[in-house]
N, C-alpha and C positions, 0 to 999 in steps of 0.2 A: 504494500500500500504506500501508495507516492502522498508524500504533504505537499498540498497546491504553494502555500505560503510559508516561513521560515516561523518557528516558535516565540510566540511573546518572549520578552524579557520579565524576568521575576519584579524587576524594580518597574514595570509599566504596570502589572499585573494588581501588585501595591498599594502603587498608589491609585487606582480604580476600586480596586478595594475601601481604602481608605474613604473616599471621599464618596461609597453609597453607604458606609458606616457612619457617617460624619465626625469621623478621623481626624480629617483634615484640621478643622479648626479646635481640636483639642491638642492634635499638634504642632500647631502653632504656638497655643497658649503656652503651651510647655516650654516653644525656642525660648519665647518670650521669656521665660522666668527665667532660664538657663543662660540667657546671654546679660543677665542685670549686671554678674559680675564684669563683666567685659567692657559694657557700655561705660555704667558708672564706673569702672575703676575698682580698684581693691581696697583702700582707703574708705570711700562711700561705702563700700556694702559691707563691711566691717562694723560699720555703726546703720546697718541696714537690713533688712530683710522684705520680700518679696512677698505678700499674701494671697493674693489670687490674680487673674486678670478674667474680667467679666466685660462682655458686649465692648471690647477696644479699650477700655480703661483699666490702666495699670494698678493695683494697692500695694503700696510699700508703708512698713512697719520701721519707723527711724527711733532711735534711741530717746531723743526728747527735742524739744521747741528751738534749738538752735541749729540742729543737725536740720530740721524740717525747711525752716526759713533760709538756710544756705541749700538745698534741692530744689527751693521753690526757683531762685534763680536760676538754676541749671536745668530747670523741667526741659525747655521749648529744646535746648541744645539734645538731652537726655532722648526723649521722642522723635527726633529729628537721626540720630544716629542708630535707632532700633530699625525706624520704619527703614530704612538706607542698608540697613543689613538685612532685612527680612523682602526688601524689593517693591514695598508696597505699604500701603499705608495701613497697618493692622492697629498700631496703637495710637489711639485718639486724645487720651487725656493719662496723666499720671495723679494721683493722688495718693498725701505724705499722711500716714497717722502717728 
């Protein structure tokens, strides 16, 4: 028996998968937490932690009221280098508690 066409790849296969699971955007949310360190720095996430990301908005858990106010000015820069590494505009808003 002759195969008319050459076998999916396992990684196409995947991510089809994924995305009639709705995979996809829970695998996102996961870069998302996983690149905090990266983005902010290791310095930042040191006095930081990650709580969830729901509907594009980030929750970050900061150590207390000065740590927050020093993220607040680095938010737009902070969002601006996720969506840039992710290709697309996933995260919309971050928010410091």
């Amino acid at each position: 028996m002759a195969y008319t066409r050459p076998p999916d790849k396992l990684n196409s296969i995947m991510d089809a998968l994924y995305k009639e699971l709705h995979f996809d955007r829970v695998s996102e949310e996961y870069l998302i937490i996983k690149m905090w360190k990266e983005v902010a720095g290791a310095y930042i996430a040191k006095a930081s932690q990650v709580e969830k990301v729901y509907q594009g908005v980030l929750y970050v858990k900061v150590k207390n009221a000065a740590w927050r106010n020093e993220l607040m000015f680095k938010k737009e820069n902070i969002i601006e280098k996720m969506n840039q590494q992710l290709g697309k505009d996933a995260v919309k808003d971050i928010i410091f508690k």
